[in-house]
N, C-alpha and C positions, 0 to 999 in steps of 0.2 A: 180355759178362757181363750175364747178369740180376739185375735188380734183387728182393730176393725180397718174396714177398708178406705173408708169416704176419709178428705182431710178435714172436715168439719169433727166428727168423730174421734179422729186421731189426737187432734190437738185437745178435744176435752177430755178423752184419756188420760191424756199427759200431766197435765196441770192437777185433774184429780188424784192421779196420781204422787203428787209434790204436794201436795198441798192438805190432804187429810191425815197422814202423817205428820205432816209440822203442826195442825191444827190439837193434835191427838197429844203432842208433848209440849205445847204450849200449854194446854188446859192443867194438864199434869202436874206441871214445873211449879216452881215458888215465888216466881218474880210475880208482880201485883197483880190484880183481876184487871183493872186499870188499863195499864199498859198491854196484858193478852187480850182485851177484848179489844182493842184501837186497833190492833193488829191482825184480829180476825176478821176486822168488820173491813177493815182495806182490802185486804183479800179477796173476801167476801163481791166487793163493789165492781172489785175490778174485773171477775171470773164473769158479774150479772152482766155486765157493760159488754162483756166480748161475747152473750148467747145474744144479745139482744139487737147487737150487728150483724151475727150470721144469721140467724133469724131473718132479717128485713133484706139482705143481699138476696136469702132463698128466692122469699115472694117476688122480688123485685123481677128474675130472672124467670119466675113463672109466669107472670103475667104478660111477659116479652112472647114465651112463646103461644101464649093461647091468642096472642093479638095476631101473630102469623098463623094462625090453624088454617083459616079462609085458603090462605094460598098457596097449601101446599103441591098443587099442581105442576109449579111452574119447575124448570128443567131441574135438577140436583147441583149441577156446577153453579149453576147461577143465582141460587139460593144460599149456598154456601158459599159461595166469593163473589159477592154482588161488587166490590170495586175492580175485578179480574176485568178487563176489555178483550173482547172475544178476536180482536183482530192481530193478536199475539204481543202489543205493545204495553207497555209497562209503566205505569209513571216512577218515579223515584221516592223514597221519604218525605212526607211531609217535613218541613222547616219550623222549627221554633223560634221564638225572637231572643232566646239567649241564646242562637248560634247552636244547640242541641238539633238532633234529630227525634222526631216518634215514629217509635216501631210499631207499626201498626202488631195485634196480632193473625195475620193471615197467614197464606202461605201462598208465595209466590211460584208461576207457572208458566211458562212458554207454550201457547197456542199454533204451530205450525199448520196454515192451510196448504191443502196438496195439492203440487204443483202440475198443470195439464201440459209435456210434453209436445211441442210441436214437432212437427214431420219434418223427419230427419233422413234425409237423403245423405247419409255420406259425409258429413256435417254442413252438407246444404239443408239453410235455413229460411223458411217462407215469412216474409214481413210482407206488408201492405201492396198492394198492385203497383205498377207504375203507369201511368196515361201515356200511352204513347203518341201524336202527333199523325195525322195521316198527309200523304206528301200529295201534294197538286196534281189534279193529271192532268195531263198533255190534251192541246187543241185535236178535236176531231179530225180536222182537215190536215192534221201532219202523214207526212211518209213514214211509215212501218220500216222498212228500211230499202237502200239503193245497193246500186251494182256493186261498187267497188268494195262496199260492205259482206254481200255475201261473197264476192272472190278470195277475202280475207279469210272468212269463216270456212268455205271450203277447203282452204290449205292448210288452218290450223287443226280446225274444230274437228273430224274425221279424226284425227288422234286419238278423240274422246269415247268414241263410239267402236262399236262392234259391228264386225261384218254380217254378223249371224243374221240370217234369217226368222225373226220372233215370232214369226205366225208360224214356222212350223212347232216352236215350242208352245201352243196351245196360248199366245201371247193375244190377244183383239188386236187389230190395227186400230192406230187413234183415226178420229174424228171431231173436228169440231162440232162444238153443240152449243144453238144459242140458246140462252138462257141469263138470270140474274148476274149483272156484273159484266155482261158480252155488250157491244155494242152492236148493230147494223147500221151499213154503210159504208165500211169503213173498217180500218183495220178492227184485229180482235182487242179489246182493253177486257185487262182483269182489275175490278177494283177490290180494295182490301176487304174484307168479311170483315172484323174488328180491328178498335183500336188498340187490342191489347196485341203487341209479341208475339209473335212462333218463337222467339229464341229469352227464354226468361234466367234471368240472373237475380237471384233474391236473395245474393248477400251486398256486401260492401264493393267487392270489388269480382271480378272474373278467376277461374283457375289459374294459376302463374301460366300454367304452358300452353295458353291461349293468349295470342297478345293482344293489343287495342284496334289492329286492323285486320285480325281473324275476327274480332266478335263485330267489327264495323261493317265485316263485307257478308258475316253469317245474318248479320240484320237487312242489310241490304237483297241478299237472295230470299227470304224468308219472307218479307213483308213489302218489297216496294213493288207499284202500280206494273201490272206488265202492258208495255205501250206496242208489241209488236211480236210475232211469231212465226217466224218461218223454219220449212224443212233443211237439213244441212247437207241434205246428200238425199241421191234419188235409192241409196243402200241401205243408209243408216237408219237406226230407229231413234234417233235424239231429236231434239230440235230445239233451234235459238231463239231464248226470248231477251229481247232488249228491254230494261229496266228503264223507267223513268230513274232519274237521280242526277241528268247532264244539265247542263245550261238552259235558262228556258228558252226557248226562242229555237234550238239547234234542231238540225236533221236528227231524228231518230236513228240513229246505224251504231255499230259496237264502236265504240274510242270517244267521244262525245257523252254518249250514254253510255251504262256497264251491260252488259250483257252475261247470263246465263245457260247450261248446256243444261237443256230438261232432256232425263233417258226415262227408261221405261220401269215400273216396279220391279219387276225382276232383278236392278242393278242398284236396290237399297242399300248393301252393304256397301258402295261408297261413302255414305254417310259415316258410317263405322270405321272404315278405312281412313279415314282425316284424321277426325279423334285420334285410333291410336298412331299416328303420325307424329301427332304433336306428342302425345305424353312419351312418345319413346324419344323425345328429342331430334328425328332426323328434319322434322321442317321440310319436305317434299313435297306434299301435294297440295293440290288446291282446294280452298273452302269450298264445304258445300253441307247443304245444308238437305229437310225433305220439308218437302209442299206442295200443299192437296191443290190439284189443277182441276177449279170447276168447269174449267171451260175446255176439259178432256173430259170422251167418254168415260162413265163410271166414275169420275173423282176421284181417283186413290191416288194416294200419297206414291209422289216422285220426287227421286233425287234430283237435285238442280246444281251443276258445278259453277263454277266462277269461270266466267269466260277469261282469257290472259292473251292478249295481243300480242305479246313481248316473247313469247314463244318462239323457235325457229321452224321457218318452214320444214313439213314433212312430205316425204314420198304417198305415193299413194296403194305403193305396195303393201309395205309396211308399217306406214305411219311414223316412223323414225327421221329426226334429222341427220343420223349417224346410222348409217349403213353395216352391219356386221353380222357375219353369221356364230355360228357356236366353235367351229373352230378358232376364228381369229380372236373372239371372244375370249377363250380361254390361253392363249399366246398373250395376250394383255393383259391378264392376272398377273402371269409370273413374270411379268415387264415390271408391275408396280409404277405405272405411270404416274407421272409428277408428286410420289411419294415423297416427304420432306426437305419436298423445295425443289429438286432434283428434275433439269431439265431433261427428259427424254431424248435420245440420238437417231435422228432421221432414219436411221434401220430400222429404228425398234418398232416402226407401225406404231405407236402408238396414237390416240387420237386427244383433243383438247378434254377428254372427260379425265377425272380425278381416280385414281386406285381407290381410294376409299366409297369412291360413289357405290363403287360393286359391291362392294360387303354390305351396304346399306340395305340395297335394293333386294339381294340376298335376304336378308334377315326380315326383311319387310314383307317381300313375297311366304316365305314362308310361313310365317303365323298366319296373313292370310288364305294359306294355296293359292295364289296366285299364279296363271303359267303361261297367259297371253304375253308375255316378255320373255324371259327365258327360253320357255318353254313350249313353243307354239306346236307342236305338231303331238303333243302329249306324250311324251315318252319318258317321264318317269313316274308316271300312275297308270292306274284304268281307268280312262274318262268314259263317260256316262253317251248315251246317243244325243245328248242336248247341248254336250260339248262343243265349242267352234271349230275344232280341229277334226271331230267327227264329221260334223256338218258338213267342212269344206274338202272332207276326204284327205286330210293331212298325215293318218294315223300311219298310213302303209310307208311314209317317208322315214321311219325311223331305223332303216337300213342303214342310212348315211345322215349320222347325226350332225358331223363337222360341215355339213353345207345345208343345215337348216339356221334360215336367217332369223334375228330377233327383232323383235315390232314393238313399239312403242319407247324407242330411246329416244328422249326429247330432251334439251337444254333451251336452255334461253338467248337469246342474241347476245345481252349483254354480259352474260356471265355461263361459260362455256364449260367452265371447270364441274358445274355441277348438274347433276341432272334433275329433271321435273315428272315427280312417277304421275301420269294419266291412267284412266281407266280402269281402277282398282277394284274392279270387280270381284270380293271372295267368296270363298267356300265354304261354310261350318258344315256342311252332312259329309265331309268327308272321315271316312273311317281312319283309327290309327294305323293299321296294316296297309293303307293305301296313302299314306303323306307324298308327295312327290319331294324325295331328296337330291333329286337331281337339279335343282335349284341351290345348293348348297356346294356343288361339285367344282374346286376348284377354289373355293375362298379361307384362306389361312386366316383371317384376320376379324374380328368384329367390334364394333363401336361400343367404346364403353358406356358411355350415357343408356343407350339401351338394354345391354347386358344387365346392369344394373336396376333399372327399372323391375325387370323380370325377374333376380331375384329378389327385392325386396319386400314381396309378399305387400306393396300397395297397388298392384296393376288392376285389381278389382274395386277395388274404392277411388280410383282415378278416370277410371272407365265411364263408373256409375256417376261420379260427378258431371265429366265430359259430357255424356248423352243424354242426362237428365237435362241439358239447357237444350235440346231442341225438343221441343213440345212435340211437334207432329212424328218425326222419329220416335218419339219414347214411346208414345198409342200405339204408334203401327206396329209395332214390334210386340205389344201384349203387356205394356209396362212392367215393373222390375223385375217379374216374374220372366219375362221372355228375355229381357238383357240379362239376366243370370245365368242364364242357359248359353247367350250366344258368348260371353264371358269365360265361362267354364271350359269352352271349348277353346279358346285362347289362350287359357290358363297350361290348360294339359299342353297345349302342343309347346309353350316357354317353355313346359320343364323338358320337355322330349330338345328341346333346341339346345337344352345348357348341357342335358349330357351327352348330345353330340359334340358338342365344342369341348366338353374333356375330353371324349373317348380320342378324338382328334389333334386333341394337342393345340388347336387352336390357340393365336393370341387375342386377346382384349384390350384393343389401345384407344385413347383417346384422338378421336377425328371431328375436329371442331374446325376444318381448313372453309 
């Protein structure tokens, strides 16, 4: 005998089971017909009363689903949990009004939609544009700029630039070209192409190691009106544009208005050279930013520096306000000039610059190969024939290194202690077999803030946040794809830099003077 399955079955089992037994020794027994028949017929009523409800449940429950036959098209979940809401919310229990709950019988489910991932720079995140403002431009009939203005430029600005000759490096000479945005007549105006930014910041706030008047003046070279252009020099291949942004009514000349140092694409790695400026902590150079010059031949994206008045005049040798060559140079290392507090004694040569500026400029130069400072005459690598030093026939000087002079040591009027690195021009094709460490010769000591940077394995993601806010930088470079690259190579040369600073014994101290 099988046992049955269904509970309708089961329970008539049971019962007939209990119950035709007692029926079987009721009949039997001697107590009155009477009384066994009252008691079979109960039985009896009550076994007919429970087929006759499962009975009418069945049909009940079949004619439910022949009413849904028609639509059984519609999706499975939603057939089978028609009160489930597809947008993953839940209502709760219904309420009774004695204060019970009803359980419904369903079965409750969490519907998660999948979430679409926005572009993630680094954890730079893109929200909504922001309108930027286009600023006034200046009356036709103003001056581009006056005398006293480019006598100013000539004695600072030449620090910013290169002697080299760029037409031999397969460089075009510029040319103005009129065109949309140019005016005739009249000086050249560029007006803005859009209102949106070259320089976009789409979170809340800027990277900490950019502060409110790095991203004020990278806006300002990036997008305001250029009201005036002239050449800086009959050598150089820069040239100054005067920004609208001064008072309205003023002469157009640098100090009134801000002005910009535009060089030639060749010297894009300035751009890159700011950035890791800031994120290494040392705070030296000056903003700058790249932007596509339509009113230069070709259009291509130029670096543009921050013009800075405040600067001290420089030679026109060297472009330095501090005169030194590589021997005195190195006698002032191991002087430790105005090291912790410590005034320097009229012997010691030393000059108003800070001991720690050296180690700075050190560490700075090298990650970029940098050697127009140090380094002028190329003598601790193999420069290339596009080199300046090749150019200028400097190589053969490297008989007598202690009377090769350095160029570009700049301070500011008002704060002498420190210096201002110009003309950052670096190297990424340089091989590791060819670093020039001779830029390192001489320096016991390096800034911690930086050190640390380098090793803590965020210089890549700090990088990529920095350069990701200049728009026209991040194109011209070949986006992320090309910043990885020129990254990679910054990368290696950190770690080549930390285990020279063990193998050397070097110290790591904080220089925050």
């Amino acid at each position: 005998m099988t046992c049955p399955d269904k509970p309708g079955q089961l329970i008539n089992w049971f019962i007939c089971s209990l119950c035709v037994p007692r029926v079987c020794k009721l009949w039997s027994s001697r107590r009155p017909r009477t009384r066994r028949n009252l008691l079979l017929g109960t039985a009896c009523a009550i076994y007919l009363g429970f087929l006759v409800s499962q009975v009418g449940r069945a049909s009940l429950q079949h004619g439910q689903v022949a009413e849904k036959g028609p639509h059984r098209s519609r999706d499975t979940a939603e057939a089978s949990f028609p009160e489930i809401p597809l947008d993953g919310t839940l209502a709760p229990p219904e309420s009774q009004g004695n204060g019970s709950t009803l359980q419904p019988n369903v079965v409750y489910i969490t519907l998660r939609s999948k979430r679409s991932k926005p572009s993630n720079i680094r954890g730079t995140v893109k929200p909504k544009r922001r309108k930027k403002h286009a600023v006034a431009s200046a009356a036709p009939g103003q001056e581009a700029l006056v005398g006293p203005s480019l006598q100013a430029a000539d004695a600072v600005a030449p620090g910013y630039a290169q002697g080299a000759n760029l037409a031999k490096m397969g460089e075009r000479p510029w040319r103005l070209v009129r065109g949309p945005g140019v005016r005739a007549g009249g000086p050249d105006f560029l007006q803005p192409s859009s209102r949106e930014s070259n320089i976009r910041i789409y979170s809340e706030s800027a990277p900490s190691w950019l502060s409110k008047d790095d991203i004020r003046r990278m806006r300002l070279l990036a997008d305001s009106t250029v009201a005036g252009l002239r050449p800086v020099s009959s050598k150089s291949g820069a040239r100054l544009l005067v920004l609208e942004g001064g008072a309205p009514g003023a002469v157009l000349r640098c100090g009134p208005s801000p002005c910009g140092l535009l060089k030639q694409p060749l010297d894009m790695s300035e751009v890159f050279a700011f950035h890791l400026d800031r994120i290494l902590g040392l705070n030296r150079t000056l903003p700058s930013v790249s932007r596509k010059a339509e009113f230069i031949q070709d259009g291509r994206p130029c670096p543009i520096i921050l013009w800075d008045a405040s600067l001290s005049p420089t030679s026109n040798d060297t472009h330095s306000s501090v005169k030194l060559t590589w021997g005195t140079y190195q006698q002032l290392l191991k002087q430790k000039c105005w090291q912790n507090g410590r005034v320097p004694k009229p012997e010691s040569g030393c000059t108003e610059i800070h001991h720690h500026e050296w180690s700075k400029m050190a560490l700075f130069d090298f990650l970029l190969q940098i050697y127009n400072r140090l380094d002028t005459n190329c003598c601790g690598f193999r420069p290339r024939k596009e080199d300046t030093c090749v150019q200028n026939g400097l190589r053969p000087k490297c008989d007598n290194q202690g009377s090769a002079a350095l160029a570009h040591i700049i301070q500011r009027k008002h704060d002498p202690r420190h210096l201002v690195f110009i003309d950052n021009k670096g190297f990424f094709d340089r091989s590791e077999d060819n670093l020039n460490f001779k830029l390192l010769e001489g320096i016991k000591e390096f800034p911690a803030s930086a050190v640390s940077v380098l090793k803590s394995q965020h210089l890549r993601q700090k990088l990529l946040q920095s350069l990701f806010l200049d728009k026209v930088y991040w194109e011209s470079q070949g986006g992320r794809q090309g910043i990885e690259k020129l990254i990679d190579v910054i990368e290696h040369r950190a770690k080549i830099l930390i285990t020279y600073i063990n193998a050397h014994g070097a110290k790591v101290l904080p220089m925050n003077e």
